[in-house]
TIRO-2110 file (N, C-alpha, C; in Angstrom, 1 decimal):
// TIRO-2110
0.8, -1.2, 0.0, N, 1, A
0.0, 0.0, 0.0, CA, 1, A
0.9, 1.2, 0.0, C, 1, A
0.0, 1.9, -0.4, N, 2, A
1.1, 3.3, -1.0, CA, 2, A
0.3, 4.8, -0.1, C, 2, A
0.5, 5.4, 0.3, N, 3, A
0.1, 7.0, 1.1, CA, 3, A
1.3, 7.6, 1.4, C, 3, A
1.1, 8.3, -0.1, N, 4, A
2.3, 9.3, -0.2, CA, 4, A
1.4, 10.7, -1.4, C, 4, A
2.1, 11.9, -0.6, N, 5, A
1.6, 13.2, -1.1, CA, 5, A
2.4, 14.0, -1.3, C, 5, A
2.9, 14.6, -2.0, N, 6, A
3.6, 15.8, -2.8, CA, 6, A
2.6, 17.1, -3.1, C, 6, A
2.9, 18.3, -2.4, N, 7, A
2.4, 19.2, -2.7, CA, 7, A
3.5, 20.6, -2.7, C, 7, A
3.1, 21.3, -3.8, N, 8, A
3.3, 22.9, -3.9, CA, 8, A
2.4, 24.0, -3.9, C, 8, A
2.7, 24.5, -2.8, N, 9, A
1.6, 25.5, -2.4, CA, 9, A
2.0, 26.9, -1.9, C, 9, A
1.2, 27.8, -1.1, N, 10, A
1.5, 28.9, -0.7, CA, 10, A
1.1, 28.7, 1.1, C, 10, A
1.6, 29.3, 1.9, N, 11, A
0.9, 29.5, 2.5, CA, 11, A
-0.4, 30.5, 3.2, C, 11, A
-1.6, 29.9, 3.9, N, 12, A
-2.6, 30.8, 4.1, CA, 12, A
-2.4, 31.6, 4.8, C, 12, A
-1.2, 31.4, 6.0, N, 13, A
-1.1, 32.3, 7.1, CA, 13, A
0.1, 32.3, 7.7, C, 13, A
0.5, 33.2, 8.8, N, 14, A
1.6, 32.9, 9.3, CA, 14, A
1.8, 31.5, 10.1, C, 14, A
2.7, 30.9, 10.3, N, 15, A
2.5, 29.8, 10.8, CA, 15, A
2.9, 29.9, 12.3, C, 15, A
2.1, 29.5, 13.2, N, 16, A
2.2, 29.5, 14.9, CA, 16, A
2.4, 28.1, 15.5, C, 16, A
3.4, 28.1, 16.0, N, 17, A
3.9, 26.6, 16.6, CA, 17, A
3.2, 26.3, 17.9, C, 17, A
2.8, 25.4, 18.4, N, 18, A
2.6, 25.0, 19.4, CA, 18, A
3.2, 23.9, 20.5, C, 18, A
3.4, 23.5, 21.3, N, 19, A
3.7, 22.4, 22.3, CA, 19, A
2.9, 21.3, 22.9, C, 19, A
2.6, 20.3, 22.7, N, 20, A
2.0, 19.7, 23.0, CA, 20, A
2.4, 19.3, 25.1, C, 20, A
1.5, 18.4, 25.5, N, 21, A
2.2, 18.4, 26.9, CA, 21, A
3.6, 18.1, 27.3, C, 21, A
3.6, 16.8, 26.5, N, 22, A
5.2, 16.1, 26.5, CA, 22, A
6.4, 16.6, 25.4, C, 22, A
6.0, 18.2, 25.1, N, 23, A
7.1, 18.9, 24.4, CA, 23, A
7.7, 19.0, 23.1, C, 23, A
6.7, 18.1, 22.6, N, 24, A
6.5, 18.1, 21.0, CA, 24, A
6.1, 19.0, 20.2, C, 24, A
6.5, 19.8, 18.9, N, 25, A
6.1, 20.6, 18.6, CA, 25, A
5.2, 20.5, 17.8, C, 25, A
4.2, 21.3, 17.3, N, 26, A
3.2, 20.8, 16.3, CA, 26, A
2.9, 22.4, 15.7, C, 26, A
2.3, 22.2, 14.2, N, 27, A
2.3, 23.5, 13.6, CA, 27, A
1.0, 22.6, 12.5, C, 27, A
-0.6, 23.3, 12.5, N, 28, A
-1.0, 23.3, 11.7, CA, 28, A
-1.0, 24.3, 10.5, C, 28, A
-1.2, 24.0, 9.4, N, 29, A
-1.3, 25.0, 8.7, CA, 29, A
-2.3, 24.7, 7.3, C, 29, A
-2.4, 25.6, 6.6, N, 30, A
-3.1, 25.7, 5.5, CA, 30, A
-2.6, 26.1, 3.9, C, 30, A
-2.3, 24.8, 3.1, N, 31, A
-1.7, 25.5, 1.9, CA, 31, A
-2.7, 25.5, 0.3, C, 31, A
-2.5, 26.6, 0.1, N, 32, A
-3.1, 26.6, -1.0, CA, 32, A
-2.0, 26.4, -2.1, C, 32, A
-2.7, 25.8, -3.0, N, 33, A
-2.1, 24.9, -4.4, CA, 33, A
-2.9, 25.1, -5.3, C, 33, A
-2.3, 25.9, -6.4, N, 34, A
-3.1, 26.2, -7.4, CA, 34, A
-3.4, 25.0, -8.5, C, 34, A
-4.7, 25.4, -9.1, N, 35, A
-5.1, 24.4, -10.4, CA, 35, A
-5.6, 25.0, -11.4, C, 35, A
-6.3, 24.3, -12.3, N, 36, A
-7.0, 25.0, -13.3, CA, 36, A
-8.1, 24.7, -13.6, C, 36, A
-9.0, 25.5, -13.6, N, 37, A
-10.5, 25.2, -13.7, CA, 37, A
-10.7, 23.5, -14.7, C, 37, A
-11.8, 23.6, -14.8, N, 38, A
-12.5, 22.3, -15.4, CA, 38, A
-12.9, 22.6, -16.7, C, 38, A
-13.3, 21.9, -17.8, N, 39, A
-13.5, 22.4, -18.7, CA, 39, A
-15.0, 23.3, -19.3, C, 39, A
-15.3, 23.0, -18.3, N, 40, A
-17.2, 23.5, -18.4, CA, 40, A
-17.0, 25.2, -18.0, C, 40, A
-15.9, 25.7, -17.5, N, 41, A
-15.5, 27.4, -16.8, CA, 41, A
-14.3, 27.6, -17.9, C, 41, A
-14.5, 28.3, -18.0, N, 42, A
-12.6, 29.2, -18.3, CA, 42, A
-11.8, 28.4, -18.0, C, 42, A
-11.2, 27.4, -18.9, N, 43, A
-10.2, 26.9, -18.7, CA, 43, A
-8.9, 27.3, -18.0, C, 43, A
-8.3, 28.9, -18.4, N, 44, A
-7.1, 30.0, -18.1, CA, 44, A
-7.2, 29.8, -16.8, C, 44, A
-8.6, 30.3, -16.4, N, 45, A
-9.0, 30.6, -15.0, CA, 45, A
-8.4, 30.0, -13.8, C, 45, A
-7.3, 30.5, -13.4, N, 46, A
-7.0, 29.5, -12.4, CA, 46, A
-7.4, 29.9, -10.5, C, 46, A
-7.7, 28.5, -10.1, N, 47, A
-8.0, 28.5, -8.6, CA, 47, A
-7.6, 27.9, -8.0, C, 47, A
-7.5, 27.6, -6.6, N, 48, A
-7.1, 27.5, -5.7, CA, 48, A
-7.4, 26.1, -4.8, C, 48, A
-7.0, 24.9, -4.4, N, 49, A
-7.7, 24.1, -3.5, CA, 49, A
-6.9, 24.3, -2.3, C, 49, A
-7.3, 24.1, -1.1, N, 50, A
-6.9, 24.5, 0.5, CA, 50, A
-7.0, 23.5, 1.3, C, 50, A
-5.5, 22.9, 1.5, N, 51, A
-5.2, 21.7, 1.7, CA, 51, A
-4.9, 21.7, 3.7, C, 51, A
-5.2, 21.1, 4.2, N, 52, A
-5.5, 21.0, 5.7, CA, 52, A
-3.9, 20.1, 5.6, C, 52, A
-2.9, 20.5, 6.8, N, 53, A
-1.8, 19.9, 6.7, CA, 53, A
-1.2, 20.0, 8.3, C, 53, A
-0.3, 19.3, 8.7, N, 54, A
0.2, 19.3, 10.1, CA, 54, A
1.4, 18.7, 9.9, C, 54, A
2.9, 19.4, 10.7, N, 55, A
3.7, 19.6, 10.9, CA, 55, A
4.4, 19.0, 12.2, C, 55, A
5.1, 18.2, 12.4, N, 56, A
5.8, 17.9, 14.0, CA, 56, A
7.0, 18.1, 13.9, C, 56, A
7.7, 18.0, 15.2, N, 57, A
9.1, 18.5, 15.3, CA, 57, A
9.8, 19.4, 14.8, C, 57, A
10.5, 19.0, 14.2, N, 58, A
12.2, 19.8, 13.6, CA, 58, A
11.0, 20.2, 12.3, C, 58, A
10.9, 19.7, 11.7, N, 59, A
9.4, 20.2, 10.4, CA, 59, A
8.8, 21.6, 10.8, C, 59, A
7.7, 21.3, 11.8, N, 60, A
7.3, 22.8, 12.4, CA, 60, A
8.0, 23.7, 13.3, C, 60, A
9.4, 23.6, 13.6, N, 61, A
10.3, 24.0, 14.2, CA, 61, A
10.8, 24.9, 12.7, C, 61, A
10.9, 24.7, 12.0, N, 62, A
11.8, 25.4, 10.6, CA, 62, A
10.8, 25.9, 9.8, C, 62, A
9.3, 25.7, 10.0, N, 63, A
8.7, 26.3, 9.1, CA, 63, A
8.4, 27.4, 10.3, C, 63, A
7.6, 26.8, 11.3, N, 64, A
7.8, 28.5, 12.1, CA, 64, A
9.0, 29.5, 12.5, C, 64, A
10.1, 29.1, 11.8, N, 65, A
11.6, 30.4, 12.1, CA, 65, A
11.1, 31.0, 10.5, C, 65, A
11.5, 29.9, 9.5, N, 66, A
11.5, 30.5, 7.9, CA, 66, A
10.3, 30.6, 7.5, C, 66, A
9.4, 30.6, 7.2, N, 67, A
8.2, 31.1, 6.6, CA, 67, A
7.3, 31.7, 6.9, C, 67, A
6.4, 32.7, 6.3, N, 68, A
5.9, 33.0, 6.5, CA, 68, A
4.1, 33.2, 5.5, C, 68, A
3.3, 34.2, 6.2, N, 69, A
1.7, 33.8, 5.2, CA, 69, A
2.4, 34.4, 3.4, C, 69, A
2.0, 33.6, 2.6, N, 70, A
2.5, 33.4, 1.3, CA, 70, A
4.0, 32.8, 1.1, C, 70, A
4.4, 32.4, 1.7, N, 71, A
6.2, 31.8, 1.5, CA, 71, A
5.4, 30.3, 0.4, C, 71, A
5.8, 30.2, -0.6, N, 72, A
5.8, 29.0, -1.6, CA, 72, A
6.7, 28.1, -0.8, C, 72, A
6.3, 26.6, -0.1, N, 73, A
7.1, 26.0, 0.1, CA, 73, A
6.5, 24.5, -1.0, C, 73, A
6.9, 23.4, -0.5, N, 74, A
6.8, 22.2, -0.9, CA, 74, A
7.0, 21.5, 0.1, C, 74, A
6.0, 20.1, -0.2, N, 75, A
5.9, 19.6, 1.2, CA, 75, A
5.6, 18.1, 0.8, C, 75, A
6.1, 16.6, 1.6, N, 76, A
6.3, 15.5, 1.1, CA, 76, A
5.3, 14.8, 2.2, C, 76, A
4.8, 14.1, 2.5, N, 77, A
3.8, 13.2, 3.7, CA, 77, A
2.9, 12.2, 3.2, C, 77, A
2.2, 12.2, 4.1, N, 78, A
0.5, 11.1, 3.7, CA, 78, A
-0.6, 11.5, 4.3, C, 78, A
-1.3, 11.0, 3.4, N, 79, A
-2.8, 11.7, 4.5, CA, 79, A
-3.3, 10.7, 5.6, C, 79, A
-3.9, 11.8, 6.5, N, 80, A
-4.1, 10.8, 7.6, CA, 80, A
-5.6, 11.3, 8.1, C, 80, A
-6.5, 10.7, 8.1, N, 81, A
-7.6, 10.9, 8.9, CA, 81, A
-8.2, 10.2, 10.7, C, 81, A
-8.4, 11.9, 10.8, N, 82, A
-8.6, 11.1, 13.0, CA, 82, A
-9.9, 11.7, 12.9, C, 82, A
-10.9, 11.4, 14.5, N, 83, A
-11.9, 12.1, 14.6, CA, 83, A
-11.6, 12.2, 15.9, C, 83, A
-12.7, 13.2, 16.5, N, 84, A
-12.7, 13.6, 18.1, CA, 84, A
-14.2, 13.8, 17.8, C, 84, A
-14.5, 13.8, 19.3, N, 85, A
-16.0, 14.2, 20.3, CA, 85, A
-16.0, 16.0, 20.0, C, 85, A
-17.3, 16.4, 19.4, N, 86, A
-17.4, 17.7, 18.9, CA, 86, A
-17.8, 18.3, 20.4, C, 86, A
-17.0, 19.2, 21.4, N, 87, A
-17.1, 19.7, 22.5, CA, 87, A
-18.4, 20.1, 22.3, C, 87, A
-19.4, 21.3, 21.7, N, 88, A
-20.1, 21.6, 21.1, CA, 88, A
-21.5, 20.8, 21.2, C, 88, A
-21.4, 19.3, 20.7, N, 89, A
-22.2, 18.8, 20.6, CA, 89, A
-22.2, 17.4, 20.7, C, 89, A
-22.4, 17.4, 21.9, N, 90, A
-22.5, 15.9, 23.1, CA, 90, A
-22.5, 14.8, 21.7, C, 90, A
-22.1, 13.6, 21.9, N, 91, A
-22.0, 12.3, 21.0, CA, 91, A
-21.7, 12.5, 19.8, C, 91, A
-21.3, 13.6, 19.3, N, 92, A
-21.3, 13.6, 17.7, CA, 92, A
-20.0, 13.6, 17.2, C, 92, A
-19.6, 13.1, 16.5, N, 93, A
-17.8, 13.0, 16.1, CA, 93, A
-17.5, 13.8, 14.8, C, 93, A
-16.2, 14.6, 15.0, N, 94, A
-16.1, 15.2, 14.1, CA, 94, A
-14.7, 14.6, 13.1, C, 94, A
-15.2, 14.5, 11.8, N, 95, A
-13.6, 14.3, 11.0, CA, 95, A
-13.0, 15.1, 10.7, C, 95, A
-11.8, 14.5, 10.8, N, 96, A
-10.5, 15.3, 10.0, CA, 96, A
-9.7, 14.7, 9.1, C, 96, A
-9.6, 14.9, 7.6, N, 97, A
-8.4, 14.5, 7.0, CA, 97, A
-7.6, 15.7, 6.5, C, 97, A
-6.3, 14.8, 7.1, N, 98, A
-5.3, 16.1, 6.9, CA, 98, A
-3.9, 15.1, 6.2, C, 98, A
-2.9, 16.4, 5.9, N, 99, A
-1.5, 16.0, 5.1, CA, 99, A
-0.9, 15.9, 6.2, C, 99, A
-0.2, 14.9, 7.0, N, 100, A
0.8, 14.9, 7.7, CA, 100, A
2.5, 15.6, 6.8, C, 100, A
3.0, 15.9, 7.4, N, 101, A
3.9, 16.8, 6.6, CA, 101, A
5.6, 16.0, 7.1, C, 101, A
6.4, 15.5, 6.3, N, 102, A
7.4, 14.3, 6.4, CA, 102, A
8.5, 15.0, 6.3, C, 102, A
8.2, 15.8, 5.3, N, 103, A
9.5, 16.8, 4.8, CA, 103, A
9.0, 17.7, 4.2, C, 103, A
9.9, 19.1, 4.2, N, 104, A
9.9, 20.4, 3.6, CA, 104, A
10.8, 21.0, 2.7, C, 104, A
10.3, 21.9, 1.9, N, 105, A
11.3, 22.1, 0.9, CA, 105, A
11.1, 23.5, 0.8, C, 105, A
11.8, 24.7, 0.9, N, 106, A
12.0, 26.1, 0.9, CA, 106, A
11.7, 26.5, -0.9, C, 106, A
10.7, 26.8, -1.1, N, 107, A
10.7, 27.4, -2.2, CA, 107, A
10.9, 28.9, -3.0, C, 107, A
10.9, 29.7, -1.9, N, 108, A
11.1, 31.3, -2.6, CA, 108, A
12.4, 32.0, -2.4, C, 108, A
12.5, 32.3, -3.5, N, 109, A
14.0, 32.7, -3.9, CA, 109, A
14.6, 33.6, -2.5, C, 109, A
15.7, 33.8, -2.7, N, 110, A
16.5, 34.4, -1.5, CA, 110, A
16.1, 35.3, -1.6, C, 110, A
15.9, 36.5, -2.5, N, 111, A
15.6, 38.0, -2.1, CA, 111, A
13.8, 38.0, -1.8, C, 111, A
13.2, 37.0, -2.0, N, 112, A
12.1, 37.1, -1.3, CA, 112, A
11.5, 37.1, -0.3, C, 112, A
12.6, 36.4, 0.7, N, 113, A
12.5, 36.1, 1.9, CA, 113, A
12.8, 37.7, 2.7, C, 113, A
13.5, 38.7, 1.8, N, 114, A
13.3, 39.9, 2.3, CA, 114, A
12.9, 40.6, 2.9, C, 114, A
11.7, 40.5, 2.3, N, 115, A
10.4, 40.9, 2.7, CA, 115, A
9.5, 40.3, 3.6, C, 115, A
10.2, 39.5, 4.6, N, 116, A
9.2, 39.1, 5.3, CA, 116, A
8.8, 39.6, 6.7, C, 116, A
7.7, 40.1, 7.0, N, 117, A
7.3, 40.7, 8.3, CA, 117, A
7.8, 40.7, 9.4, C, 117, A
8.0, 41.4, 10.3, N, 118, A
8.7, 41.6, 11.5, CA, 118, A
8.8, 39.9, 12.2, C, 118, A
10.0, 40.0, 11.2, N, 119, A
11.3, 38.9, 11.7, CA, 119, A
12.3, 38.6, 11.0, C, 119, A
13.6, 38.6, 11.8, N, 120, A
15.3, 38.9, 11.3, CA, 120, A
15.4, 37.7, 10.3, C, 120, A
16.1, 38.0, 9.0, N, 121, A
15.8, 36.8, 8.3, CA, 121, A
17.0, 36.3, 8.2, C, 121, A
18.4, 37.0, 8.8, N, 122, A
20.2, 36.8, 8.4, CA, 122, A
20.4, 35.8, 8.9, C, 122, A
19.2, 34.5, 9.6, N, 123, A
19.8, 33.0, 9.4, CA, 123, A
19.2, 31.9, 8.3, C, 123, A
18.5, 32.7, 7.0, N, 124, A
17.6, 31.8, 5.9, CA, 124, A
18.7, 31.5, 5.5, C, 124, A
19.6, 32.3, 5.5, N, 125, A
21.0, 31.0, 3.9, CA, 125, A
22.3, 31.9, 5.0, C, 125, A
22.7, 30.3, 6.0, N, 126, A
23.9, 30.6, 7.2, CA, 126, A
25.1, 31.4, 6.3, C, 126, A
25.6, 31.2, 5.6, N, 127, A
27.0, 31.2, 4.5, CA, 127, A
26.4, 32.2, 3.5, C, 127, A
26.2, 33.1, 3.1, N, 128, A
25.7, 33.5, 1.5, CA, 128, A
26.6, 33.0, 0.7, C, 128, A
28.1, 33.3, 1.1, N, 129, A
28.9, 33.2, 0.3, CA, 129, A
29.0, 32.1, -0.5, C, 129, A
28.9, 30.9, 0.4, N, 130, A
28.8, 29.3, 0.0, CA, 130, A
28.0, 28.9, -0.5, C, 130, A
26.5, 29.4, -0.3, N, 131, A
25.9, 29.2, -1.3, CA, 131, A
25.2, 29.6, -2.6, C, 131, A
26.4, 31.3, -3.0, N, 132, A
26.5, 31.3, -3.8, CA, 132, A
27.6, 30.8, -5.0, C, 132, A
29.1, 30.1, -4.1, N, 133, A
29.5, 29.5, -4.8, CA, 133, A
28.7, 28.1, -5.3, C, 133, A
27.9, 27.7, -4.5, N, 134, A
27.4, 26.1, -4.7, CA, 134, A
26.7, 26.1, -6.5, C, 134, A
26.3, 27.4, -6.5, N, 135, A
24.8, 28.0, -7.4, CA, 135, A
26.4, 28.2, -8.5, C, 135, A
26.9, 29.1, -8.3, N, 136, A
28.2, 29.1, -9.6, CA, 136, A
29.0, 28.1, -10.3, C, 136, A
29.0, 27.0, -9.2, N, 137, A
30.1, 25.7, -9.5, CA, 137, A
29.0, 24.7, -10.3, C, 137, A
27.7, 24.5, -10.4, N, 138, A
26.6, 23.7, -10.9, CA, 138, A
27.1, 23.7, -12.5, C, 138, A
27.6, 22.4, -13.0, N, 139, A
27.9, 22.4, -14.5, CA, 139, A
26.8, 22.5, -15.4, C, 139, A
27.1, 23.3, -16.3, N, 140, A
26.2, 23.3, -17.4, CA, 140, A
26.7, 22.3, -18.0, C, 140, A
25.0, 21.8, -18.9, N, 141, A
25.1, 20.6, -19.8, CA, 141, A
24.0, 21.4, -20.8, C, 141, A
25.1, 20.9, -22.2, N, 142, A
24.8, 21.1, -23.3, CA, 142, A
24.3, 19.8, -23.6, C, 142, A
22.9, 19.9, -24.0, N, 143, A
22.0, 19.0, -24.4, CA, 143, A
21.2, 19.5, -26.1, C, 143, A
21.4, 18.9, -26.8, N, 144, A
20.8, 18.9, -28.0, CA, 144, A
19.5, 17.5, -28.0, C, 144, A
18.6, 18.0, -29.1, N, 145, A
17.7, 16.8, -29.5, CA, 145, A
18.2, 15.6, -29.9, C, 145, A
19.3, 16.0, -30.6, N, 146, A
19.6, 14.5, -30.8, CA, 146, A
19.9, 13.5, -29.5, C, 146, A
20.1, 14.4, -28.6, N, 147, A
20.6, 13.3, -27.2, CA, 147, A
20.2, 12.7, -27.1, C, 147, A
18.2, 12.7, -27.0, N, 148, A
17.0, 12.3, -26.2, CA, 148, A
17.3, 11.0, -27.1, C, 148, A
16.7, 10.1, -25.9, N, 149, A
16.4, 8.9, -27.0, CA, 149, A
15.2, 9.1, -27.2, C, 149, A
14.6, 9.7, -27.2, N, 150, A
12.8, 9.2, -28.0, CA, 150, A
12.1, 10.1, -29.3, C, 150, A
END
C-alpha cells in the first residue's frame, strides 16, 4: 500500500507553533495549491484548492523560524484521517483528513525572503557566500535533440 503526497503551495497564514504536553512541537497549517478550472469554466481561469496539513518537530520547528503567510514551500507526507468528540455537541464525532507533513522544501528565492514581516531573516541561507558559490560551481550541460532517446 502506497500514502504518499507531494504538494506545492502557498501559505494561508503565518504559521504559529505550538507544544504539546510532553514537548512536542506541532504547527498546523493551510496551503493553498493552485489548479485549473475544469472544462465547463474558463479553462485560463485558475484557482485554488486548500489543503489542511500538520507539521511535527524539527518540520514545524523550521517552518515557524522560515516562513511565512504566502512563502511558496513544498511539502512530502501522507494523509491521515482522526476524529474527536465535537465539544459543542455531546455524541457527535467530528472528521478530519489532513497531510501529515514528512518533509519540507524552501521554495522562494532568496531575495524574497526579504520581505518578510517583522522577523530577522540573516539565518535563511547561514553562508551566502557558499551558497552562492554552490549556485556558480553547478555544471552546465549542453543538451541537443539529438541526445534524447525518443
Amino acid at each position: 500500500m502506497i500514502n504518499n503526497v507531494v504538494l506545492v503551495g502557498r501559505l494561508t497564514r503565518d504559521p504559529m507553533v505550538r507544544k504539546t504536553a510532553s514537548g512536542r512541537s506541532v504547527l498546523s497549517f493551510t496551503l493553498a495549491v493552485d489548479r485549473r478550472r475544469g472544462s465547463n469554466q474558463d479553462p485560463n481561469q485558475p484557482t485554488a484548492d486548500f489543503i489542511s496539513c500538520v507539521a511535527w518537530n524539527q518540520v514545524a520547528d523550521l517552518m515557524a523560524q522560515y516562513t511565512h503567510k504566502g512563502s511558496q514551500i513544498g511539502i512530502q507526507g501522507r494523509i491521515q484521517t482522526r476524529n474527536y468528540d465535537d465539544p459543542n455537541s455531546p455524541g457527535k464525532k467530528v472528521y478530519v483528513t489532513e497531510v501529515v507533513c514528512d518533509s519540507l522544501t524552501f521554495l522562494d528565492s532568496k531575495n524574497s525572503s526579504d520581505n518578510r514581516p517583522s522577523q530577522d531573516n540573516s539565518g535563511y541561507y547561514p553562508d551566502d557566500s557558499a551558497y552562492d558559490d554552490m549556485v556558480d560551481s553547478t555544471p552546465t550541460l549542453n543538451i541537443s535533440s539529438d541526445d534524447l532517446p525518443f
